[in-house]
C-alpha positions in Angstrom: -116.1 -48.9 48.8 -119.5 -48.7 47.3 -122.6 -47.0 48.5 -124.1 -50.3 50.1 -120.8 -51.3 52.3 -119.3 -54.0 49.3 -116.1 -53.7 48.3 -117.2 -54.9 44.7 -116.4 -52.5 42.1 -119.8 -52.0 39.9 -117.8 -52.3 36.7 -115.8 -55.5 37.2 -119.6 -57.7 36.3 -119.5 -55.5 33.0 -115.6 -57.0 32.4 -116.6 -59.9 33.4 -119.6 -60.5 30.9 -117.2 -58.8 28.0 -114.2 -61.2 28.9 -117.2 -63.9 28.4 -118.6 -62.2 25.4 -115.0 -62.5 23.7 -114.0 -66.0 24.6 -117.1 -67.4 23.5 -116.6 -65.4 20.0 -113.0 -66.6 19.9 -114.5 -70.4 20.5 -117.7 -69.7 18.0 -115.3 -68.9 15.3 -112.3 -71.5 15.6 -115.1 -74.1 15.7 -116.7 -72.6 12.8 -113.3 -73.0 11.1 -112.8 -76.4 11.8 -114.5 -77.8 9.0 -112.8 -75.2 6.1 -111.5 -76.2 3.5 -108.2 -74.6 2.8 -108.1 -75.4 -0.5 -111.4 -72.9 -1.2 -109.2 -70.2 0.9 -108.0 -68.3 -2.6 -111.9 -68.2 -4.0 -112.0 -65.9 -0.9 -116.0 -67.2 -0.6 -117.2 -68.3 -3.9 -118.0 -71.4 -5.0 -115.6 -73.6 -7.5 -116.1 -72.1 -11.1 -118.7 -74.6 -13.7 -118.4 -72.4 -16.7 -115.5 -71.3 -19.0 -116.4 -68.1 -18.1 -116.5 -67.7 -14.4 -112.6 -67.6 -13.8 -113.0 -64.4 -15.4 -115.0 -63.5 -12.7 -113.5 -65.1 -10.0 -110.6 -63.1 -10.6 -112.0 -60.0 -10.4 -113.3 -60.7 -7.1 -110.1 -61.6 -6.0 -108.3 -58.7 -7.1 -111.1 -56.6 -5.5 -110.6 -58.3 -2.3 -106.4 -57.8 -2.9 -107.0 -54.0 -3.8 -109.2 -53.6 -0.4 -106.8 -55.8 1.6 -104.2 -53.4 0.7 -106.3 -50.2 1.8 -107.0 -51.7 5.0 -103.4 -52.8 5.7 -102.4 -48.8 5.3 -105.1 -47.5 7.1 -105.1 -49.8 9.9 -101.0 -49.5 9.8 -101.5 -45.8 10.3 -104.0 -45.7 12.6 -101.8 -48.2 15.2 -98.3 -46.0 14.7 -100.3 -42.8 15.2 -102.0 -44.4 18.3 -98.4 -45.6 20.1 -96.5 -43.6 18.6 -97.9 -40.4 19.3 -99.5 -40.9 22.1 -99.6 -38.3 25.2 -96.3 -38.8 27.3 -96.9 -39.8 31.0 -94.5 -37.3 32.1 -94.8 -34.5 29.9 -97.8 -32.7 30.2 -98.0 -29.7 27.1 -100.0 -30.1 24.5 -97.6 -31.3 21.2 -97.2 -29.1 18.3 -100.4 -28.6 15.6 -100.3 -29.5 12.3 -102.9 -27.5 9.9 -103.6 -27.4 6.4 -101.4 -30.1 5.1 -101.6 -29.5 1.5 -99.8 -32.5 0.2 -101.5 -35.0 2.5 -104.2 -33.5 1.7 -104.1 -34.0 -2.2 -102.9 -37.4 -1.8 -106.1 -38.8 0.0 -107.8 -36.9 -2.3 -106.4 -38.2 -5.2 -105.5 -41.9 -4.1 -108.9 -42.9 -3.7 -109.4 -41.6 -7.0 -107.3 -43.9 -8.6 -108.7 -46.5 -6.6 -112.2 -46.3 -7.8 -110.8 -45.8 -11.5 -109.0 -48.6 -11.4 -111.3 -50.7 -10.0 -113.8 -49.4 -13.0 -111.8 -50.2 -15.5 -111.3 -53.8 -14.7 -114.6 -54.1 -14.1 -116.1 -52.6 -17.3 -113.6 -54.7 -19.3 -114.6 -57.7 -17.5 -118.2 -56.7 -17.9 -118.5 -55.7 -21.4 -116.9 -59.6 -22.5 -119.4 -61.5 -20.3 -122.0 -59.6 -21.8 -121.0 -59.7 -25.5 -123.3 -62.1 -27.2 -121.4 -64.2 -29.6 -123.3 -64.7 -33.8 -124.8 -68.3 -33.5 -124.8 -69.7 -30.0 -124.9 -73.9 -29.6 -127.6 -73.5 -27.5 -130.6 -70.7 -26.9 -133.0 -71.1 -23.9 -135.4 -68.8 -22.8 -135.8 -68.4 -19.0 -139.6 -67.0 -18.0 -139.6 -66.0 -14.7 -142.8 -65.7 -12.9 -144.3 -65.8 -9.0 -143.0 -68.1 -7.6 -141.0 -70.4 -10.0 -139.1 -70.6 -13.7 -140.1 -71.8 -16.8 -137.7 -73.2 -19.4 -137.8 -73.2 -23.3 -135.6 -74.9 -25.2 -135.2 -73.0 -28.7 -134.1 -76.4 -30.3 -135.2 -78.1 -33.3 -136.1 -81.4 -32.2 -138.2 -84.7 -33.7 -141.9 -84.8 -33.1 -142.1 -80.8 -32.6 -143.1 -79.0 -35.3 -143.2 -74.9 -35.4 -140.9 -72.2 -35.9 -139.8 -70.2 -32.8 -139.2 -66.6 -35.2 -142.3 -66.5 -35.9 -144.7 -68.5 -33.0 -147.0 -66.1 -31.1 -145.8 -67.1 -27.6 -142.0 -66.4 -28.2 -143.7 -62.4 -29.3 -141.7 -60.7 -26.4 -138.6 -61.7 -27.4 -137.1 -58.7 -29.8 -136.3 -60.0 -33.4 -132.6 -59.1 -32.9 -132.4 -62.5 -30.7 -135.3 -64.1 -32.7 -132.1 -63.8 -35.5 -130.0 -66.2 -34.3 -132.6 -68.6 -33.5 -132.2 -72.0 -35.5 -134.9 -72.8 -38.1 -137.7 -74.8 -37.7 -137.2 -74.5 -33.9 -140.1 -76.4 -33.0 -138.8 -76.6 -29.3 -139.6 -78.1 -25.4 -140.3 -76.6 -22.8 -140.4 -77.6 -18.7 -142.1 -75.7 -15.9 -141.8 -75.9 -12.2 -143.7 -74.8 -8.9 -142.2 -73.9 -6.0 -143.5 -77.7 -4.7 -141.5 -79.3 -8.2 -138.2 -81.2 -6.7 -135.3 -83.1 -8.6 -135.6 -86.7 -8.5 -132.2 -87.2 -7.8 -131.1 -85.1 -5.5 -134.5 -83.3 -4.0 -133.8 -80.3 -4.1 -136.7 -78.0 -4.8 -137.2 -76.1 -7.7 -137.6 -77.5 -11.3 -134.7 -78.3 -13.6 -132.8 -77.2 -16.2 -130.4 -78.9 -18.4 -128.0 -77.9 -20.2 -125.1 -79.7 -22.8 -121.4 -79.8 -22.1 -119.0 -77.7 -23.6 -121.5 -75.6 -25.8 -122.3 -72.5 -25.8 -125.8 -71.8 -24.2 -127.8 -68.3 -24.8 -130.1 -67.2 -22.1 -133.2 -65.1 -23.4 -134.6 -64.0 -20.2 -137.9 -62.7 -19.9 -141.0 -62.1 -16.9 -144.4 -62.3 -16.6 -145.1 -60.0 -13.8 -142.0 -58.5 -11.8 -138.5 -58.2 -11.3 -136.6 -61.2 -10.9 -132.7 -62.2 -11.2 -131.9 -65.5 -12.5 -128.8 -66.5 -10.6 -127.1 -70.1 -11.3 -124.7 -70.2 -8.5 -121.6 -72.1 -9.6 -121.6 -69.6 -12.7 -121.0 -67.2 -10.9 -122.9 -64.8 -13.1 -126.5 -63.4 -12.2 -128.9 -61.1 -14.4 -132.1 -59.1 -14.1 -135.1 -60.8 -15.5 -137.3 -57.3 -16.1 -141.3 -57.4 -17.5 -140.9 -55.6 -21.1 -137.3 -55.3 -21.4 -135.2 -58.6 -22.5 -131.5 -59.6 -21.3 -129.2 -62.2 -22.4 -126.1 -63.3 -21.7 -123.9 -66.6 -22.5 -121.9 -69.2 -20.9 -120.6 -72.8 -21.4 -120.7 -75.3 -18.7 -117.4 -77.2 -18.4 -118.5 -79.0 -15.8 -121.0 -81.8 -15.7 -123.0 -82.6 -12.2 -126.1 -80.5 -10.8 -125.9 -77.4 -9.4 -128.6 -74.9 -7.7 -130.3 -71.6 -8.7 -132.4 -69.3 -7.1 -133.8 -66.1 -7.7 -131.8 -62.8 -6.5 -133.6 -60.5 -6.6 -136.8 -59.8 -3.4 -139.6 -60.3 -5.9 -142.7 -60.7 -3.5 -143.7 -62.8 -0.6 -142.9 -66.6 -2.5 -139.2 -65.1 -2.8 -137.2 -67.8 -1.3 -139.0 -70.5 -2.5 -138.1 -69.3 -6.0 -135.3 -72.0 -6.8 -134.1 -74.2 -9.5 -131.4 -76.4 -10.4 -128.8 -77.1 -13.4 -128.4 -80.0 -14.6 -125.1 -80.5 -17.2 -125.1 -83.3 -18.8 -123.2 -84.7 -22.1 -124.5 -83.1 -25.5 -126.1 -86.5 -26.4 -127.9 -86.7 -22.5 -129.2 -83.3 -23.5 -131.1 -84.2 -26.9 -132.2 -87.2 -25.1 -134.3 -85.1 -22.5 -135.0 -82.8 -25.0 -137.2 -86.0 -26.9 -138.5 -87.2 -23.8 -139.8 -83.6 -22.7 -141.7 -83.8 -26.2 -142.8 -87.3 -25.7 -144.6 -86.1 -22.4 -146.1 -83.5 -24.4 -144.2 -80.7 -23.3 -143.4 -79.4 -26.9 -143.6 -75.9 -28.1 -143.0 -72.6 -25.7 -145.2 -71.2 -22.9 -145.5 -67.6 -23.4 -142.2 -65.7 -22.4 -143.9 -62.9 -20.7 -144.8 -59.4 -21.0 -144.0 -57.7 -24.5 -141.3 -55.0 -24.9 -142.6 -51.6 -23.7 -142.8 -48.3 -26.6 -139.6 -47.8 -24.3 -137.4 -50.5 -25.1 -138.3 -50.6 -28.4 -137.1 -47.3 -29.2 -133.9 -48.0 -27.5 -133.4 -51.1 -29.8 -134.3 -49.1 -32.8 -131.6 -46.1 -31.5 -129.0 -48.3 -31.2 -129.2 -50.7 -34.5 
């Protein structure tokens, strides 16, 4: 009986609110899973694949998730038998017998995880080092500016009514002449810029737009004007760092036509999440097409790329030529 006369026991309200807590979990996550789609159930989370080089990607996920699947199935496994099955006997009271200094169980979950982690490194600096191998001659070269709060596209294309060349025009300067190589000639180019208020007309969605040709092979030259940024197109499934004074790149090639979203990755200020764009892939002959009407609005030529390469960078290129 407790201290105020009540047969109530003070800890059956605390049950009571967990049993509550519990069933409206269970309830909160079979609703939740009404609306799956099983079909998305092997992408294990990530969205269907719009380039030829996202399976790639997608399966490295997947065998990450397999790999840690595994681990957790034996660890969990042991952790249940040791918990029944060596659990103290109701009617035997000494204390069981002591095991100390294992040396075999102790090398093997030294070296197991070992050849976890190794493994998992090796798949993923194979996978790495072909997504980020830049192929002689790309279809397609834009350079992505990234700046607070939005993106700016330049299409490295020659195209009717632009004239210029992009090796040698002052506001394509930091980009390094090892990706000013492969640039076509007399590149006189377009360009489009967006605000964090720009929206696509046919969907809404905020964020200017990029487009981009079918089944060619596209370049991104991606450079900043100010901070950190990561240009991240979703359905790629392939994000980079888009650093002031030091330029990435990497290549993919849409297989997949429709309009997909983008957004920035990386916390770059206070505007962050208003940093968003979309992807438009369209046929190649769609693409010239807006190419022309970008330079019939005027929008030909290149807005600056950003901050130059730092003495740093430089001499890093320079090192490894």
């Amino acid at each position: 009986m407790s201290p105020n006369g009540s047969d109530r026991s003070p800890r059956r309200p605390m049950r009571r609110k967990l049993l509550q807590a519990l069933t409206a979990g269970l309830v909160l996550a079979t609703a939740t899973g009404c609306s799956y789609n099983w079909e998305d159930f092997p992408r294990l989370g990530m969205p269907t694949p719009t380039t030829e080089e996202a399976p790639r990607i997608l399966s490295l996920w997947q065998g990450s998730w397999a790999a840690a699947l595994a681990v957790g199935v034996l660890v969990w496994g042991l952790i249940l038998w040791s918990a029944f099955f060596h659990r103290r006997s109701r009617t035997k009271v000494e204390v069981p017998p002591q095991t100390r200094y294992n040396m075999p169980i102790e090398a093997l979950y030294t070296v197991v995880p070992l050849i976890i982690v190794s493994v998992l490194f090796y798949f993923t600096a194979r996978d790495e080092s072909e997504l980020l191998s830049l192929k002689k001659k790309p279809d397609v070269t834009v350079n992505v500016v990234g700046f607070q709060w939005s993106w700016c596209f330049n299409y490295i294309e020659p195209v009717a009514g632009s004239t210029g060349d992009a090796k040698t025009s002052k506001d394509l300067d930091a980009i390094p002449d090892r990706f000013k190589d492969d640039f076509p000639a007399n590149a006189g180019g377009a360009y489009d810029c967006g605000t964090p208020g720009t929206r696509n007309p046919q969907t809404g969605n905020p964020g200017p737009t990029l487009w981009l040709p079918k089944g060619k092979t596209v370049r991104f030259v991606l450079t900043s004007r100010d901070v950190i940024h990561s240009f991240w197109v979703v359905p790629f499934l392939m994000k980079q760092d888009v650093i002031p004074g030091h330029t990435n790149a990497f290549e993919v090639t849409p297989n997949k036509e429709g309009t997909f979203m983008g957004k920035c990755a990386e916390l770059c200020g206070v505007d962050h999440s208003r940093m968003l764009f979309n992807v438009k892939v369209v046929s190649p002959e769609r693409y010239e097409q807006h190419l022309k009407d970008l330079v019939d609005k005027q929008q030909n030529g290149y807005v600056p790329a950003g901050i130059a390469q730092t003495s740093h960078e430089k001499n890093r290129e320079t090192n490894n030529l």
